[in-house]
C-alpha positions, 0 to 999 in steps of 0.5 A, spaced: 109 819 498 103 814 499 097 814 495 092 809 492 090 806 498 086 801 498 081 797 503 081 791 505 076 785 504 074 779 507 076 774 501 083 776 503 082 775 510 079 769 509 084 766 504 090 768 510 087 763 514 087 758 509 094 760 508 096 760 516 103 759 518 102 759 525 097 757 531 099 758 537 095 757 543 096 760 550 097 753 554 096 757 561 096 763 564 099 761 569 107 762 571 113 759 576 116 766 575 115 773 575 119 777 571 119 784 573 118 787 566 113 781 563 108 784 558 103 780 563 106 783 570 106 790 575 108 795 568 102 793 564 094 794 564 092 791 558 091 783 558 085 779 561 087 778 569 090 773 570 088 767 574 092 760 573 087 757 567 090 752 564 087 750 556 084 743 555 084 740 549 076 739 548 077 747 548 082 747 543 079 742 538 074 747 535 080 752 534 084 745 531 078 742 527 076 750 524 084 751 521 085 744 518 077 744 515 081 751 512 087 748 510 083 743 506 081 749 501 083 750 495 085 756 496 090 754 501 097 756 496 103 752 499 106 745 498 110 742 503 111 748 507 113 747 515 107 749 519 107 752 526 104 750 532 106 754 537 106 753 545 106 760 549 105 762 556 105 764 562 109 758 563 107 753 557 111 747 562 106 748 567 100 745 562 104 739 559 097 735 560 095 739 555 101 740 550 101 732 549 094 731 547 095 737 542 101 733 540 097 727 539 091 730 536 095 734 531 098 727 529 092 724 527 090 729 522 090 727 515 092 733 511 096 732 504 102 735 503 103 738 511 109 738 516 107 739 522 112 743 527 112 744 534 115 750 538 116 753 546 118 758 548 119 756 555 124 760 561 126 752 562 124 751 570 122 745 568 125 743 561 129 738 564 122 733 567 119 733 560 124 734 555 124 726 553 118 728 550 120 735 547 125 731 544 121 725 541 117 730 538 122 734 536 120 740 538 123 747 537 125 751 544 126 758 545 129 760 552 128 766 555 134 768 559 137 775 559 145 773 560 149 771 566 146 772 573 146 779 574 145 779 567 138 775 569 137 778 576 128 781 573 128 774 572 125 771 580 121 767 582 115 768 587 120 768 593 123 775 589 129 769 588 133 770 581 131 764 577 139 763 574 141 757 577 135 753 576 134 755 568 142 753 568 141 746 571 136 744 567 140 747 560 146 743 562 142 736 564 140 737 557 146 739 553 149 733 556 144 727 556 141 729 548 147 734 546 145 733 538 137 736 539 141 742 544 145 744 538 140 744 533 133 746 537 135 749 543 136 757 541 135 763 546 131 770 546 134 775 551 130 781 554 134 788 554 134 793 560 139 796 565 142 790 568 146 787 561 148 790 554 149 786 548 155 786 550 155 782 556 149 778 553 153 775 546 160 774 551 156 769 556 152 765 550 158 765 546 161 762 551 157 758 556 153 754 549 156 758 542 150 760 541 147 767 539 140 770 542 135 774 539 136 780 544 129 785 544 126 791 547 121 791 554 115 793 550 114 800 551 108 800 549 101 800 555 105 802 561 101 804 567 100 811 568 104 810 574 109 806 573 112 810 567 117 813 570 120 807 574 119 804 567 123 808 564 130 806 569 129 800 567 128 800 559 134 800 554 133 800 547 137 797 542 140 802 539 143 805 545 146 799 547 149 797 541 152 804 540 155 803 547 159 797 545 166 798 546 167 793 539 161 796 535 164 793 528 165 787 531 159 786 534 154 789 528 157 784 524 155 778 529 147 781 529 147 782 523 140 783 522 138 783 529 142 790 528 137 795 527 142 799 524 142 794 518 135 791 518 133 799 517 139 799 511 136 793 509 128 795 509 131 801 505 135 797 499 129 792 499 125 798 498 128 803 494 132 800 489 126 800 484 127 793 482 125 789 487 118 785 487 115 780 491 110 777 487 109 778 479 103 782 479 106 787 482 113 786 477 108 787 471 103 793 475 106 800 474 108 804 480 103 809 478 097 804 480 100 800 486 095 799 491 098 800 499 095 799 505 096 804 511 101 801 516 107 796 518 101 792 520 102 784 518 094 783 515 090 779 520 093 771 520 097 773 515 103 769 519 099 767 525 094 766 529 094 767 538 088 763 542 088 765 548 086 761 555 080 765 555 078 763 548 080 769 545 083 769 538 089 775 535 091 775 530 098 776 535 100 774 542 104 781 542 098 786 542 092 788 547 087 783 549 082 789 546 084 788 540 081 779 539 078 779 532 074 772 534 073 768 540 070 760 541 064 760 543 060 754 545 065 750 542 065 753 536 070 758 532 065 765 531 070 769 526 066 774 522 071 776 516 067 782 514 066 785 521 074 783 521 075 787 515 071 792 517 074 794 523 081 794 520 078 799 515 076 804 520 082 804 523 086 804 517 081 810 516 085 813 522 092 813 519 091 814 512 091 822 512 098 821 516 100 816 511 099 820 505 103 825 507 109 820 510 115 819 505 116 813 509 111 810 507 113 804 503 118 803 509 113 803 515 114 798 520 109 801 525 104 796 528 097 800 529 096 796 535 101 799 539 098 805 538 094 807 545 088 810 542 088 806 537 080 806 538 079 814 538 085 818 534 091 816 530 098 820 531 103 816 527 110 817 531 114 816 525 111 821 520 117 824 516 116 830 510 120 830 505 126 834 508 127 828 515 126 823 509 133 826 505 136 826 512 133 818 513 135 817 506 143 821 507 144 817 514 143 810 510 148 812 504 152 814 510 152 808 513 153 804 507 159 807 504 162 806 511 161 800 511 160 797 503 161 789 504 154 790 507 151 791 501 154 784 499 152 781 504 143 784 504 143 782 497 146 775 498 143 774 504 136 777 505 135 779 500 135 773 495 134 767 500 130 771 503 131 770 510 128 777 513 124 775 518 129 769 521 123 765 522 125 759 524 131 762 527 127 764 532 122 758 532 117 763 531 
């Protein structure tokens, strides 16, 4: 069970500025489709409006000037590593003025010992006018596209027409005029619903680009009180397809750790074996004295940083507007890192009794944001006594004696070479 629970402080905060991984700026607001379960469309209510804003560079060079002047610090810890700069949406495509000022302006920074990576997730409507560029810049690209036709028929345009045919000219211009940049930096990302599988996702990436997608639930989380029901019809989760699949076996070893199956075996191994330690303070600290803190929830800037169109800085573009821990604000960055830590502390308050009951504790992958009343109480959904973690514990051992090469494959995998998260597989 948890205990020891310790507060976060600003000098952590700050230092995980100065060790930020990615930027990502929300380029536009603005969008040429309108995908029937975007997290900013009909099913939600909890984002800015949107009103086809497009960012420019003079907005952005605050946010830019502030991070580099932090990764100049000494506190900054990496050497070499790749460093992110990240365009989102809306459709990023749409701001392209944008994209290639920030691109001009990020290579005139002089900061020792960076790479600079640059990656889009676009639904590729205009990949084919501007991919001279994303090739000469070599960009990381990430398409959405939820398999075949029908597969992508949420997938429409403003006249409710499936966008599928108009994403596969463009993808095939670019498979065939730059086909080594296609094979190394194009990859894919698909929404599960009702109108595809797993299954039926693999089969036509396997076979149209013998690629393999990263494949990711609708957002279940701030639908509007109206729209649950009708939502309900189109959610599917992960777990349910892969256990419908006709070649579960076959499949589950394609995903890998996209199996929520084996991520879950993973994070157990990783977790309970009793030997495994991310840094050396916690190798040489005895288990009794570990500190924890409340939550799955990554600390703020600790892999990223989101800007969005409005000036409103998250520490993720997957979570609520509400939730902005800083803004730019006449052209200058305000962020207070004691009142960031102090408003995570009042949440982590929330949980804290719940946590220090769970068994789950040190496997927890709840984010806090995606809790509805986050703001006035806190009721964790994964809670497990002692009783459901034996059930939690028995269903892994299960698992894993059905299946014995995986503990092979996590260990030399995952676990040594440390591949978790798949950052870069999935380009962020």
């Amino acid at each position: 069970m948890g205990s020891n629970y310790t507060c976060l402080k600003a000098n952590a905060v700050e230092k995980h500025l100065e060790n930020l991984t990615q930027l990502t700026f929300e380029v536009t607001d603005a969008c040429n489709l309108k995908c029937k379960y975007c997290g900013y469309g009909e099913y939600y209510d909890d984002y800015d409006k949107r009103e086809d804003k497009l960012l420019t560079i003079g907005q952005a060079i605050p946010v830019l000037e502030y991070v580099s002047e932090k990764w100049r610090s000494t506190y900054y810890s990496s050497y070499k590593k790749n460093t992110y700069i990240s365009f989102y949406g809306g459709e990023p495509l749409l701001n392209m003025k944008f994209i290639k000022d920030a691109v001009d302006w990020i290579g005139r920074m002089n900061i020792p010992h960076f790479h600079f990576v640059f990656t889009m997730t676009t639904n590729a409507i205009l990949l084919k006018k501007n991919i001279d560029f994303l090739v000469e810049h070599d960009f990381k690209i990430l398409v959405s596209l939820d398999g075949d036709r029908y597969n992508n028929s949420y997938r429409v345009d403003k006249r409710d027409e499936n966008s599928f045919d108009k994403i596969m000219d463009n993808l095939t211009y670019v498979k065939e005029t730059y086909p080594d940049f296609f094979a190394k930096n194009i990859n894919f990302n698909s929404v599960l619903h009702d109108r595809n599988s797993h299954d039926s996702i693999v089969r036509f990436f396997r076979e149209t680009f013998d690629k393999l997608p990263t494949i990711a639930e609708i957002n279940p989380m701030n639908i509007k009180s109206d729209r649950i029901q009708e939502f309900s019809k189109v959610f599917k989760s992960r777990k349910e397809s892969i256990s419908q699949s006709d070649n579960k076996k076959d499949l589950q070893r394609e995903l890998f750790m996209d199996d929520p199956q084996i991520n879950g075996l993973c994070t157990y191994i990783h977790w309970h074996s009793g030997n495994v330690f991310k840094t050396y303070n916690d190798l040489l600290t005895l288990e009794e004295n570990k500190q924890w803190i409340p939550t799955g929830t990554c600390l703020p800037f600790e892999k990223k940083m989101f800007v969005t169109v409005n000036g409103k800085i998250l520490p993720c573009e997957r979570i609520s507007h509400e939730y902005a821990l800083g803004r730019i604000e006449n052209g200058k960055v305000s962020l207070d890192f004691e009142a960031i830590a102090k408003k995570y502390n009042v949440w982590y308050e929330r949980y804290i009794p719940q946590c220090s009951d769970c068994y789950a504790v040190h496997t927890c992958k709840q984010c806090m944001f995606y809790n509805p009343y986050l703001n006035t109480t806190c009721k964790c959904p994964y809670v497990m006594n002692r009783d459901e973690f034996e059930k939690y514990k028995e269903a892994h051992y299960a698992f894993l004696a059905a299946n014995p090469h995986l503990y092979r494959e996590i260990m030399e995998k995952v676990v040594i070479h440390g591949v978790v998260d798949k950052i870069e597989a999935v380009f962020l």
